[in-house]
KOLTOR-411307 format. One record per residue (C-alpha): residue in three letters; x, y, z. Coordinates in steps of 0.05 Angstrom, whole numbers, plus 5000, padded with zeros to 4 digits. Example, Ala and Ser with C-alpha at 12.3 -4.5 7.8 and 13.67 -1.06 7.14 Angstrom:
BEGIN
ALA524649105156SER527349795143
END
This chain:
BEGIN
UNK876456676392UNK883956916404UNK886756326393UNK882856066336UNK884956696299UNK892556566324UNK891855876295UNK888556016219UNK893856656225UNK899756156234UNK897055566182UNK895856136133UNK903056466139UNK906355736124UNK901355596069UNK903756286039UNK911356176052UNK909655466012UNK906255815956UNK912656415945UNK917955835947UNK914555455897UNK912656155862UNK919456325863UNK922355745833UNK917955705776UNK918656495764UNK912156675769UNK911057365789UNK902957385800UNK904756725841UNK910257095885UNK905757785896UNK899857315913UNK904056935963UNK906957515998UNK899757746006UNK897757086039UNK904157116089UNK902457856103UNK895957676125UNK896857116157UNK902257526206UNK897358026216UNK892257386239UNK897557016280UNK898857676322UNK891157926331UNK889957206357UNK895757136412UNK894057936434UNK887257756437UNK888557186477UNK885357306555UNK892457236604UNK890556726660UNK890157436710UNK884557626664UNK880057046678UNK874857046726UNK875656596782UNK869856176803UNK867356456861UNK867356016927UNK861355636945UNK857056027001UNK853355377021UNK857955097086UNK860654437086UNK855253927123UNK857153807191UNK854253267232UNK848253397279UNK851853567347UNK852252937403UNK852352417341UNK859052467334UNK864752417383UNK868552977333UNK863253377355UNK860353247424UNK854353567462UNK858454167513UNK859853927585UNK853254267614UNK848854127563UNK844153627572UNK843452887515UNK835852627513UNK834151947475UNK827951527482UNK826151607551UNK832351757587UNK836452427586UNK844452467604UNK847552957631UNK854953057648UNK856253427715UNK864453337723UNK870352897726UNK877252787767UNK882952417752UNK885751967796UNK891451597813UNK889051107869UNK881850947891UNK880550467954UNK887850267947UNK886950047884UNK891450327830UNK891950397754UNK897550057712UNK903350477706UNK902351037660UNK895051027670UNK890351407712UNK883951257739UNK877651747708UNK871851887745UNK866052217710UNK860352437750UNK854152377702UNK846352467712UNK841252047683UNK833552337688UNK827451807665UNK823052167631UNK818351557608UNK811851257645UNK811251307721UNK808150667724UNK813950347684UNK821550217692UNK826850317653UNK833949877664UNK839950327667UNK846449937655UNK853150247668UNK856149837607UNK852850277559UNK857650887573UNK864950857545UNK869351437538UNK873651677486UNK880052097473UNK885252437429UNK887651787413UNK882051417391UNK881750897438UNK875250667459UNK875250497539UNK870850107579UNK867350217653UNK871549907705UNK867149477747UNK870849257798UNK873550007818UNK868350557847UNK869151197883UNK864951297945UNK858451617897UNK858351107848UNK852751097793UNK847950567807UNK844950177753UNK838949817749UNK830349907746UNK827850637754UNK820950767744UNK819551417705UNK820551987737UNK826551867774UNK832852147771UNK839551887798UNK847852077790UNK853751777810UNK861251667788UNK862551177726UNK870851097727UNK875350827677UNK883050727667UNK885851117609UNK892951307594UNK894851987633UNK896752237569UNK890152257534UNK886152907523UNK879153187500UNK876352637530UNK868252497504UNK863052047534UNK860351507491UNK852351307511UNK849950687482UNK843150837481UNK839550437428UNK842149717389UNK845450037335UNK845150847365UNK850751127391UNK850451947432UNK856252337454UNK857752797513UNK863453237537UNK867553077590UNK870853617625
END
């Protein structure tokens, strides 16, 4: 509404200014008093239209949203793993993460240089039909870290507890060691679990 005013206020003084020049020249003194009127009040508009005007510190800010930003269900994500302890259950089979070491030789085998050798200790419980198996396969856990990289079990290197794959019937339980070779200077490393054709779960790794 300020401004509007400000505006007619403004258009109204120059129409008035017009109107006493052209009064003036043509000596007409009606026409001059009549134009001075219009240029008084269109000052007095102008001015009630800019002080009228809100300041920017007089607006109302739009208050912040109180509904959190969506975050994804924890374990679906590596950005947001299931915590070392916690226990990861698809279909019939439930993962749990018991520990890791790093290592820098195992069986007198060693890493490339600037690697290290990972060993995380995992648990896998078969919670399906006694009376039928399930296949465990130590190719469906990768592990990721800070970097992004995604790396793959090492088959050909095991500690002395190594995780055995193959058929368990339901109702078993077994753990072992899955290792990898990652670059010594990775961090907040996650397990990856393959457990469907297109689903992907994700653990903690201490």
């Amino acid at each position: 509404m300020g401004i509007a005013l400000g505006i007619i206020g403004m258009l109204a003084t120059i129409a008035g200014i017009v109107l006493l020049i052209i009064a003036l020249v043509k000596k007409r003194g009606w026409g001059v008093v009549r134009s001075l009127a219009i240029v008084v009040v269109g000052i007095i508009l102008f001015f009630v239209g800019v002080f009228t005007t809100p300041t920017p510190e007089g607006v109302s800010p739009t208050p912040p949203s109180e509904t959190p930003p969506a975050t994804s269900e924890v374990g679906k994500s590596r950005l947001n793993p299931v915590p070392f302890g916690s226990s990861l259950t698809y279909g019939d089979q439930r993962v749990t993460v018991l520990g890791s070491q790093q290592l820098t030789e195992i069986d007198w085998s060693s890493p490339d240089e600037g690697n290290v050798y990972l060993a995380v200790k995992i648990k896998v419980d078969f919670l399906g039909d006694p009376s039928k198996t399930n296949y465990l396969s130590k190719s469906d856990f990768d592990v990721v870290g800070n970097s992004g990289y995604v790396y793959e079990y090492e088959w050909f290197v095991d500690t002395a507890t190594p995780l055995e794959g193959g058929d368990y019937y339901g109702g078993a339980t077994t753990s072992g060691d899955l290792v990898y070779e990652i670059s010594q200077n990775e961090t907040d490393m996650v397990l990856i679990w393959h457990c469907g054709l297109l689903a992907e779960r994700f653990l903690e790794i201490p």
